[in-house]
N, C-alpha and C positions, 0 to 999 in steps of 0.2 A: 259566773259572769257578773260585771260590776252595772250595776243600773245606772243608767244617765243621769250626771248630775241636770236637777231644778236651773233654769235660766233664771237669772235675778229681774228680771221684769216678769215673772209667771210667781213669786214667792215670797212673800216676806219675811217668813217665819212665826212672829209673833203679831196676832194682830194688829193693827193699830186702830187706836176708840179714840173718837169725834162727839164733840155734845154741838146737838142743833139749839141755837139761839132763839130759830124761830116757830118752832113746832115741838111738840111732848114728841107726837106718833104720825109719821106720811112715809110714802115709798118714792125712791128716788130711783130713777130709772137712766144708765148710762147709754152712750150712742151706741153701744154692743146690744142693746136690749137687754142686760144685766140689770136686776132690780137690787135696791139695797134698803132694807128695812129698817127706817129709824124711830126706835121704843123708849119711851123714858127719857126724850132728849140725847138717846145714845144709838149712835151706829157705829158699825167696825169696818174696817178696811183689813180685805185675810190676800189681797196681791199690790204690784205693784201701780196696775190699772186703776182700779178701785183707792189707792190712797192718794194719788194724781189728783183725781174725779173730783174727790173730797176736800182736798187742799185746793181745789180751785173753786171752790161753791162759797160763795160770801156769807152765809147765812150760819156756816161751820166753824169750827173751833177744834184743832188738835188736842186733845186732854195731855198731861203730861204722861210717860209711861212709869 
């Protein structure tokens, strides 16, 4: 039996990495209550939710892939 393909708003594939302009390290917390860990100036986006979030946070920056 074939498994259900992934919805493209639950997957992206490859991450997508953000550097924060205004913090090294803080937790960012989305309206789902989803936290997302930002280290090093660097957080990841691993859906489609999550790289929304991130592209709409002014304080972020999409890195190139």
């Amino acid at each position: 039996m074939a498994s259900k393909p992934t919805p493209p708003d639950e997957a992206l594939g490859a991450p997508v990495a953000y550097r924060d302009r205004a913090f090294i390290s803080r937790t960012l917390v989305m309206r789902d209550g989803r936290q997302l860990e930002v280290r090093g100036h660097r957080v990841e986006a691993l859906d489609a939710d999550a790289q929304a979030f991130l592209d709409a946070h002014p304080d972020l920056e999409r890195l190139p892939e």
